[in-house]
C-alpha angles and dihedrals in degrees: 000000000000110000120208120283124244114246106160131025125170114174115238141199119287086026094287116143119215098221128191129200139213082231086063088249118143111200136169120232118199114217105175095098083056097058100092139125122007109304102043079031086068084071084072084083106081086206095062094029083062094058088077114135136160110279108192104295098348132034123258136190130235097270097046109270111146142188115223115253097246094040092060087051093028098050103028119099127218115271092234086063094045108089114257123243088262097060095034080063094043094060089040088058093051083043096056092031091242125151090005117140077213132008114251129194101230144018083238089058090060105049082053084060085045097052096034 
């Protein structure tokens, strides 16, 4: 079964990729499980993690990491059911206990407030 080809990657923050697809599709991968020994532990460096290009039907980094074709299709989820940047902000707020009237311990732990 053929998957959908990459058009279009841009890195992200927390080594998440923006894919595109020539379905139309936008999706997130996560790369994160993937950063791990010495060679895919070089995409630590967001330096090197924001070389990544289209390489033929997958992305690839400067010094030659890649993503198989189907995992980047297979384990990515649709943008509309990726937080947006506002909400993003918003956990890392509760996270980092910014711009709270009172520190909670959880982001669970606020919605409970919210909904009280």
């Amino acid at each position: 079964m053929l998957r959908p080809k990459v058009i279009t990657v841009k890195p992200l923050n927390d080594y998440k990729l923006f894919l595109s697809f020539d379905t139309g599709e936008q999706r997130i991968f996560d790369v994160l499980p993937y950063i791990d020994g010495e060679w895919y532990g070089k995409l630590l460096d967001q330096s090197v993690f924001a070389t990544v290009h289209i390489a033929g039907h997958t992305v690839e980094w400067g010094d030659g990491q890649d993503i198989a074709p189907h995992e980047l299709y297979d384990l990515s989820v649709p943008v509309h059911s990726f937080p947006n940047q506002e909400t993003i902000q918003a956990i890392d707020d509760v996270n980092n206990h910014r711009n709270m009237s009172r520190k909670f311990s959880s982001i669970e732990e606020l919605m409970q407030d919210l909904n009280a």
